[in-house]
Backbone as numpy.savetxt, mean C-alpha at the origin, in Angstrom:
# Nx Ny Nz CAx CAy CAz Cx Cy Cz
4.25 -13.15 16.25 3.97 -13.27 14.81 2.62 -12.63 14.53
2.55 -11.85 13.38 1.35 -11.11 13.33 0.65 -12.51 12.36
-1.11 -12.48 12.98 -1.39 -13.07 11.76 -1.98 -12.04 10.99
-2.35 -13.58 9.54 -2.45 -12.48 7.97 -4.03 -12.80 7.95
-4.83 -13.40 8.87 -6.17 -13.40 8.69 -7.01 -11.93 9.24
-8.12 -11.36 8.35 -8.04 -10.42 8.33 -9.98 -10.27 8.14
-10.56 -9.35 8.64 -12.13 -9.34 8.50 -12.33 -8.17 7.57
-13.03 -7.62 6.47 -12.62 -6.66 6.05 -13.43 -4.93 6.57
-12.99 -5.07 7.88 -13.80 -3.69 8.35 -13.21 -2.20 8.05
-12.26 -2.71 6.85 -11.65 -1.25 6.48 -12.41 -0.94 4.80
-13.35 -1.84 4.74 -14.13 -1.81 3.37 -14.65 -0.08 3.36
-13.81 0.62 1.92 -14.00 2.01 1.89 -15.01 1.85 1.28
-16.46 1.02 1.16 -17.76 1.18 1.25 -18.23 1.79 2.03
-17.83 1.42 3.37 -18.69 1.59 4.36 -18.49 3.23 5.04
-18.96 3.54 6.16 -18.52 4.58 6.72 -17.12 4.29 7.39
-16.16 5.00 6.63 -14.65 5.19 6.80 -14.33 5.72 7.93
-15.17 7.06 8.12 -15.09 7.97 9.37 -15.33 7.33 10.29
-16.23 6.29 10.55 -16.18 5.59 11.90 -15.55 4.48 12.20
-15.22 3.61 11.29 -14.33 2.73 11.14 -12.76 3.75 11.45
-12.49 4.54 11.22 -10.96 5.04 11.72 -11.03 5.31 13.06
-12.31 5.99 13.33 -12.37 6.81 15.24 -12.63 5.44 15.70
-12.50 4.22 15.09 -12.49 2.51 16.14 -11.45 1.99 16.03
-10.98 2.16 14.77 -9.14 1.86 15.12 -8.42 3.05 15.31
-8.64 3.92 15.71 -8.02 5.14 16.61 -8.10 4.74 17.83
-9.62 4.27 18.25 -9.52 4.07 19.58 -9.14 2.40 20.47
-8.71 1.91 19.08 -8.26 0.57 19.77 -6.73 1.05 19.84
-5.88 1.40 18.85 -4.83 1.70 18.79 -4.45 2.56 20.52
-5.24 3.44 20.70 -4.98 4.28 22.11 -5.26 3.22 23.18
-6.47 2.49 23.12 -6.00 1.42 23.53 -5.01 0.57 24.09
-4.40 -0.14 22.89 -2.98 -0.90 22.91 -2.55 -0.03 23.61
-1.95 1.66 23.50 -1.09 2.02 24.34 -0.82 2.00 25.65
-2.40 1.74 26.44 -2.21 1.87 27.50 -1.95 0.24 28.20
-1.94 -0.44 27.09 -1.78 -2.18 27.32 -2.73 -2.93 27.46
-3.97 -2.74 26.63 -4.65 -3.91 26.39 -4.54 -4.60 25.26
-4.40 -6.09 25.35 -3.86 -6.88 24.52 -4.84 -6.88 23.25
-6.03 -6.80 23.80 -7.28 -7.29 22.92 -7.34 -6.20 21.90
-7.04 -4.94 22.27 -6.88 -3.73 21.46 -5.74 -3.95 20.69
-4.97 -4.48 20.92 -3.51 -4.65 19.89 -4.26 -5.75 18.93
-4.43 -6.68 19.42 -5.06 -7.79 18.33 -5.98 -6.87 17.52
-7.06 -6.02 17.61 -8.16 -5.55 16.88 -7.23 -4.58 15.54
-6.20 -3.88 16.50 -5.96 -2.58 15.89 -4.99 -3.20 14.29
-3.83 -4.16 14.78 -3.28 -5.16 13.52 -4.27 -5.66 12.65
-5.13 -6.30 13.23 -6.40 -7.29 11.99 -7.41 -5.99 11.29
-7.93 -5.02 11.80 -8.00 -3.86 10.82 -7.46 -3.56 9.80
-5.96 -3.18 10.16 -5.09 -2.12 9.67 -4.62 -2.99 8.67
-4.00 -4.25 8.99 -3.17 -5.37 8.17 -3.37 -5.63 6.98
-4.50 -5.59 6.01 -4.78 -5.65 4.56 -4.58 -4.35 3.75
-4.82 -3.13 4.84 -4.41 -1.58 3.85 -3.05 -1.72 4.18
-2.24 -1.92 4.96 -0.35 -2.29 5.27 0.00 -3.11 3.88
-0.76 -4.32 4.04 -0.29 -4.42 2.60 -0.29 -4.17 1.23
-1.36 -3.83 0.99 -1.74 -3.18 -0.01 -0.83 -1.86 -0.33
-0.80 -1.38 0.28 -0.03 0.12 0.13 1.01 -0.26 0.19
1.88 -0.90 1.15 3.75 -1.19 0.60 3.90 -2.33 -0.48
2.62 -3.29 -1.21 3.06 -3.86 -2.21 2.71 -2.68 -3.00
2.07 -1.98 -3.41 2.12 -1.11 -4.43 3.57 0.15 -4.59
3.55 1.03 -2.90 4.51 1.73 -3.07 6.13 1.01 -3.08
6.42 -0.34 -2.92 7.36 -0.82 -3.23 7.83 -1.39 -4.48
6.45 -1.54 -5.36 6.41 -2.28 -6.42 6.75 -3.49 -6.62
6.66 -4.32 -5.54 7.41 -5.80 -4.92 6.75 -6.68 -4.48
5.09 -7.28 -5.00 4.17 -7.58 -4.03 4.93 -8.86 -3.06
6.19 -9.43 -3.50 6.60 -10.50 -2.69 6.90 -10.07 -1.65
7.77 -8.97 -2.29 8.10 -8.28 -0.44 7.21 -7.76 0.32
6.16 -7.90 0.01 4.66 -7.15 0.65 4.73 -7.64 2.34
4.96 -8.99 2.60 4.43 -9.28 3.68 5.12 -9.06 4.90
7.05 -8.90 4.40 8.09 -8.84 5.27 8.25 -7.22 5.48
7.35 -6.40 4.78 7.45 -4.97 4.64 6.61 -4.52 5.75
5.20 -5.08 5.82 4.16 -5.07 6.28 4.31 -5.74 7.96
5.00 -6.51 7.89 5.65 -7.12 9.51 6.51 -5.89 9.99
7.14 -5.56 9.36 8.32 -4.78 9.65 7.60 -3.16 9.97
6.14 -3.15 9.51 5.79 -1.59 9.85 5.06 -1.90 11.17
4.28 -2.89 11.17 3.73 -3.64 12.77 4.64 -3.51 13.53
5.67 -4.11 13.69 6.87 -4.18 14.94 6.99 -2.56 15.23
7.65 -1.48 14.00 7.67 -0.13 14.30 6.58 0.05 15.24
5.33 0.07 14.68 4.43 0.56 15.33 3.97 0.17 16.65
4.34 -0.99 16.95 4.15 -1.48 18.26 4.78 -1.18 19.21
5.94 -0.70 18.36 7.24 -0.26 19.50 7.00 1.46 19.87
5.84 2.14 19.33 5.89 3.34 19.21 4.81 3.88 19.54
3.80 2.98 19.24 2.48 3.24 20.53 2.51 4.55 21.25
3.47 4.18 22.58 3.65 5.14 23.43 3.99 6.34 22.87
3.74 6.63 21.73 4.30 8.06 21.14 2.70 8.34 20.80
1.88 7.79 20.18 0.84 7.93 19.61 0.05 8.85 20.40
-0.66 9.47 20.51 -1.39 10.78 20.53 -3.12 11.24 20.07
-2.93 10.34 19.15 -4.74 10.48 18.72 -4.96 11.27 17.52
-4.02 12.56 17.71 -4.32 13.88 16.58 -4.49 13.25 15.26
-4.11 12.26 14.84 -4.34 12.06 13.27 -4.84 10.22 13.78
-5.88 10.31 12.65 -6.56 8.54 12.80 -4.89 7.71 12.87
-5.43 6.36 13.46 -4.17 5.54 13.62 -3.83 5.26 11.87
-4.75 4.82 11.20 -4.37 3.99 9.52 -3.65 5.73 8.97
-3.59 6.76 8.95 -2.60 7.42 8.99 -1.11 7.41 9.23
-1.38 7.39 10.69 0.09 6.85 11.59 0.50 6.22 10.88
-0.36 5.19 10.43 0.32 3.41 10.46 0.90 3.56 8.58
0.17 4.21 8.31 1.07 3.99 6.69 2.00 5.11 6.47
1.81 6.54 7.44 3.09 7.13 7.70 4.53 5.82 7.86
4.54 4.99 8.86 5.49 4.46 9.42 5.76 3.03 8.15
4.87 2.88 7.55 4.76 1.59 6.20 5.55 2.91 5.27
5.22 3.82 5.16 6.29 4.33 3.96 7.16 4.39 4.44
8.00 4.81 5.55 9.19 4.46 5.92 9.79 3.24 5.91
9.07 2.15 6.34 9.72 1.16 6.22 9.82 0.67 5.08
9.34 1.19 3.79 9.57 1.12 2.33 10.59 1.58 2.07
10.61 3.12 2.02 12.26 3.69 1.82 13.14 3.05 2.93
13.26 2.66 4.03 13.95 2.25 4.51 14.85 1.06 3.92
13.88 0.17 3.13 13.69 -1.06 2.43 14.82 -0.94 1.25
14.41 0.08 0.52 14.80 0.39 -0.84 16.45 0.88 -0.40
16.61 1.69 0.65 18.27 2.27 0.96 18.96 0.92 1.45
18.62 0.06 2.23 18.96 -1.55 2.38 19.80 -2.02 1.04
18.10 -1.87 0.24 18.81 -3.04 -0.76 20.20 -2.17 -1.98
19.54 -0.92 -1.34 20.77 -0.31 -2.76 22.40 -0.46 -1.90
22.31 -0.93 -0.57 23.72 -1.31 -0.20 24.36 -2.29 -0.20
23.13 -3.19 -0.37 23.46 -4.68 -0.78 22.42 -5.36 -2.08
23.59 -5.24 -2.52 22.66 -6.06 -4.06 22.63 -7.13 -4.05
21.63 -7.72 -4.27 21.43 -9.57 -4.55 21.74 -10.00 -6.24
22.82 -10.89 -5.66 22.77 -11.47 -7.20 21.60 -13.00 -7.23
21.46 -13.34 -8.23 20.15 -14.64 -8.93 21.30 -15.63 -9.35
21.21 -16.62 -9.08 21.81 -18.22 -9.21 21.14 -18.33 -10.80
20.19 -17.99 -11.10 19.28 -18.30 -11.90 20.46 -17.92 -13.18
20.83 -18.49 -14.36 21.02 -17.88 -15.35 20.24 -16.55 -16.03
18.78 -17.22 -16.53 18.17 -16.06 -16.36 17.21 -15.79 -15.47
17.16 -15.03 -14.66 16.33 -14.00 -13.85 14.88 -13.63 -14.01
15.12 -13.18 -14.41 13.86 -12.74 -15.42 12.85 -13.67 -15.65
13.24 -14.86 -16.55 12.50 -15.75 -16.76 11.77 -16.84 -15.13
12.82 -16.97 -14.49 12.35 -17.67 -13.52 11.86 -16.70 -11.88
11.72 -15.62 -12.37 10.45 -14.91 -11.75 9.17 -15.02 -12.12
9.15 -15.34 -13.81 8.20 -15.25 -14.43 7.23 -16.87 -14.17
7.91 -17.93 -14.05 8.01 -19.26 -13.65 7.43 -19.24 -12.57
8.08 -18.32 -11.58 7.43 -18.53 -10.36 6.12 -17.85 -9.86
5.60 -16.79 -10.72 4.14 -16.08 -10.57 2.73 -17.28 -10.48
2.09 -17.14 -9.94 0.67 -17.98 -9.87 -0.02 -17.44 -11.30
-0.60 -18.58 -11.61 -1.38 -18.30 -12.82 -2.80 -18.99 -12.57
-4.12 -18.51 -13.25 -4.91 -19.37 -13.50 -5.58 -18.97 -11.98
-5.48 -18.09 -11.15 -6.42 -17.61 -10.40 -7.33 -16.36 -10.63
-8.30 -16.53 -9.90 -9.78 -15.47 -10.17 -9.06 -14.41 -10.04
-9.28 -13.60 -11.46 -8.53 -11.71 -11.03 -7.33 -11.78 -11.22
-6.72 -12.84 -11.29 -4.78 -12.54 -10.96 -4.49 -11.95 -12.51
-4.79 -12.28 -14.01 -4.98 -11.30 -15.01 -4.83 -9.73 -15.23
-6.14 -9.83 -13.87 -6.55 -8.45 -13.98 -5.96 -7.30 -13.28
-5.09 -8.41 -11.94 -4.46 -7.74 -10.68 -3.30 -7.36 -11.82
-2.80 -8.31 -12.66 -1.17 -7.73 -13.11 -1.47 -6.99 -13.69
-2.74 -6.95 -14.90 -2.68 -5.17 -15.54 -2.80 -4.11 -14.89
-3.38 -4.02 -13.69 -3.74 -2.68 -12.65 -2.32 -3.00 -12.10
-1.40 -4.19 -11.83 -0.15 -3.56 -11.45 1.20 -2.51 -12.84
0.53 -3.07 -13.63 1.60 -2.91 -15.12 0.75 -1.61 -15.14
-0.05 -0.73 -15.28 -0.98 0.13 -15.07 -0.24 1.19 -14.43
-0.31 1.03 -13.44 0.33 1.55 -12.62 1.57 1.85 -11.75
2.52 0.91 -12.25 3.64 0.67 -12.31 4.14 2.33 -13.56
3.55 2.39 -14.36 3.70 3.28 -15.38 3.75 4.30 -14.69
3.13 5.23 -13.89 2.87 6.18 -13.41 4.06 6.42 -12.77
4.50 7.72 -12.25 5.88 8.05 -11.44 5.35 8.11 -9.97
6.72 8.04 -8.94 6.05 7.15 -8.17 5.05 7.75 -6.91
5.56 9.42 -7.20 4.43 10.05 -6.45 3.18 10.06 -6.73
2.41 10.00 -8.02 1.59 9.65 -8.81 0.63 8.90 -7.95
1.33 7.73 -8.18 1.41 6.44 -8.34 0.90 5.96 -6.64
1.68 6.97 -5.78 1.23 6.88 -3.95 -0.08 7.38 -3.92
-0.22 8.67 -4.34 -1.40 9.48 -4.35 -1.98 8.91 -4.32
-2.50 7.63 -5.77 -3.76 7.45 -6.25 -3.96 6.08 -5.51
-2.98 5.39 -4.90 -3.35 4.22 -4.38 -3.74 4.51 -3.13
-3.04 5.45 -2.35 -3.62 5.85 -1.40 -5.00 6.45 -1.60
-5.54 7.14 -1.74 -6.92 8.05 -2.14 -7.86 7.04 -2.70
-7.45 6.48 -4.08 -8.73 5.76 -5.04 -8.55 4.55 -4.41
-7.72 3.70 -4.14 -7.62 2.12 -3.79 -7.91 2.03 -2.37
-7.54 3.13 -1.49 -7.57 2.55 -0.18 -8.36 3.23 0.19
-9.17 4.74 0.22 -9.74 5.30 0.39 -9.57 6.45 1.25
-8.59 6.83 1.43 -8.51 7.62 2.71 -8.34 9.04 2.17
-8.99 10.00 2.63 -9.14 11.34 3.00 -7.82 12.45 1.92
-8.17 13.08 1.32 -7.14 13.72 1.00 -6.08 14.33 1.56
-6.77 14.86 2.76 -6.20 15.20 3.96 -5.46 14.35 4.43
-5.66 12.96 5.09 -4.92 12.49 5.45 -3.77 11.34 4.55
-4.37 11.80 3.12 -2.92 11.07 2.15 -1.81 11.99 2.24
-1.92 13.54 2.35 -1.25 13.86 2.48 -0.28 14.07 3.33
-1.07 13.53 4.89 -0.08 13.53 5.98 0.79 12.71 5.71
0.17 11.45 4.95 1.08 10.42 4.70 2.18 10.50 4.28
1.63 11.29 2.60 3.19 11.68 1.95 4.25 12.97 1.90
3.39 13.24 3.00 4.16 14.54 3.82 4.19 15.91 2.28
3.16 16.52 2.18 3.16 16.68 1.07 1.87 17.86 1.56
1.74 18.52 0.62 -0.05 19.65 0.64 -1.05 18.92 0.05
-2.07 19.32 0.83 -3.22 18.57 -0.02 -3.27 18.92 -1.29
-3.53 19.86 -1.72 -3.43 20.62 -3.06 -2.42 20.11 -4.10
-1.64 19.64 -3.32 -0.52 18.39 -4.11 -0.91 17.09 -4.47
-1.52 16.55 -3.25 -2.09 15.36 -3.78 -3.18 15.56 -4.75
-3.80 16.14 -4.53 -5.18 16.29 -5.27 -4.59 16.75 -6.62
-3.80 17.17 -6.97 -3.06 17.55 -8.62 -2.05 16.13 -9.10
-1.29 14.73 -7.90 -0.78 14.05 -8.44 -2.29 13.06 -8.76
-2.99 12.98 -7.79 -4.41 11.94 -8.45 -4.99 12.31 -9.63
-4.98 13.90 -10.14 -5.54 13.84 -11.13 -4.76 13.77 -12.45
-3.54 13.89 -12.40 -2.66 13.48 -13.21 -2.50 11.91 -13.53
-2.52 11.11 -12.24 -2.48 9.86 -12.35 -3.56 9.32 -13.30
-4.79 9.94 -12.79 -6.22 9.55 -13.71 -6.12 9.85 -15.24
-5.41 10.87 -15.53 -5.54 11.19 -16.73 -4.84 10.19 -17.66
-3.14 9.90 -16.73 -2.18 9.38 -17.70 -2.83 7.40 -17.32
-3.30 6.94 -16.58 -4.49 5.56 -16.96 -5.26 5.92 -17.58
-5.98 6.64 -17.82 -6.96 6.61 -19.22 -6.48 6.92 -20.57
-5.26 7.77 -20.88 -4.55 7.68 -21.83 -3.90 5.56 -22.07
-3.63 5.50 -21.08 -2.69 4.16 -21.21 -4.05 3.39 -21.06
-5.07 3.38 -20.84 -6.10 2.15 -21.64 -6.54 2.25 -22.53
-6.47 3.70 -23.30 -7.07 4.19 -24.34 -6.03 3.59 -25.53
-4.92 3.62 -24.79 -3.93 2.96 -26.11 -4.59 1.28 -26.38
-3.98 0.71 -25.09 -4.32 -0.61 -24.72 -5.68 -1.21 -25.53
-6.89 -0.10 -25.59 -7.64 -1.06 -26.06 -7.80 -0.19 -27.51
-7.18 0.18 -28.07 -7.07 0.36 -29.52 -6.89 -0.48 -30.19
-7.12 -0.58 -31.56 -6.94 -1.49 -32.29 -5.28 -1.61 -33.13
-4.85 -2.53 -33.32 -3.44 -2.74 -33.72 -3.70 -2.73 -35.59
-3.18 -1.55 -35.85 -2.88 -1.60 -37.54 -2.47 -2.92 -38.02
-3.14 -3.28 -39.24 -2.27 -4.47 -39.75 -1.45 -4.24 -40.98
-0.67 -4.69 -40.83 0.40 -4.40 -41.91 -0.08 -4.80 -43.35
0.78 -3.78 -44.45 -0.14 -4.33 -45.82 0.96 -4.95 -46.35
């Protein structure tokens, strides 16, 4: 069982570049079978895993069974690993797969809701009345707007911090690509807060 306790040494405050060449080198590590390196390389990596498949799934519930499910890949695949690209690369290479993987699942099996309405008792079941949770659903409704390459770009790059270069390994894509969906993304959130905090005509 992976745990979800987590230190935050992937803070894109800090120096990023050395924080990756330490979970690069715990990850090479694990491969060769030290345990202590597997523990380091998960409790790093484990808060950008989630972050990035609750956003690129748009599902934060499914965040955590998404995020298990890219750990196991990756553990099982180690022995493939190589070094050439930082591991938090690798590792959200193999988290977007297990997203689309996710998404072709469920389009073969659809879940039906007991619930009469649906809708409503999702809404029932959200946490309310915590620090930020307000603010978390408009940056999700925010961004939810955006299409969904957009939408990877900028969470990858602005939210998580990583390298243009290496968002793009991620989304298998040119840099020059990403760097044109982030700035698109930026433009069409500042259009959509610019609405948001306009003022509402009142009717005469």
């Amino acid at each position: 069982m992976i745990t979800p306790a987590l230190p935050t040494s992937c803070d894109t405050s800090g120096d990023t570049t050395s924080v990756d060449e330490s979970i690069t080198a715990w990850a090479l590590a694990a491969r060769a079978g030290d345990p202590d390196a597997v523990e380091h390389f998960v409790r790093a990596l484990h808060r950008d895993v989630l972050r990035y498949v609750a956003h690129l799934s748009a599902d934060p519930q499914a965040a955590d069974d998404l995020a298990q499910d890219t750990f196991l890949r990756a553990l099982g695949s180690l022995h493939r690993f190589e070094g050439r690209s930082s591991a938090r690369a690798w590792l959200l290479s193999i988290a977007r797969r297990a997203v689309i993987d996710s998404f072709r699942y469920a389009a073969t099996r659809p879940r039906l809701s007991d619930a009469p309405d649906w809708r409503l008792a999702v809404e029932l079941a959200q946490p309310r009345g915590l620090p930020g949770f307000d603010d978390g659903v408009a940056l999700l409704d925010l961004l939810a707007a955006l299409p969904d390459e957009r939408r990877e770009a900028f969470v990858l790059t602005q939210l998580m911090g990583l390298p243009y270069a290496e968002a793009a390994e991620v989304s298998d894509c040119a840099v020059g690509t990403v760097r044109s969906r982030v700035a698109r993304a930026r433009t069409t959130l500042v259009d959509l807060l610019a609405e948001t905090d306009a003022p509402t005509p009142v009717a005469a």
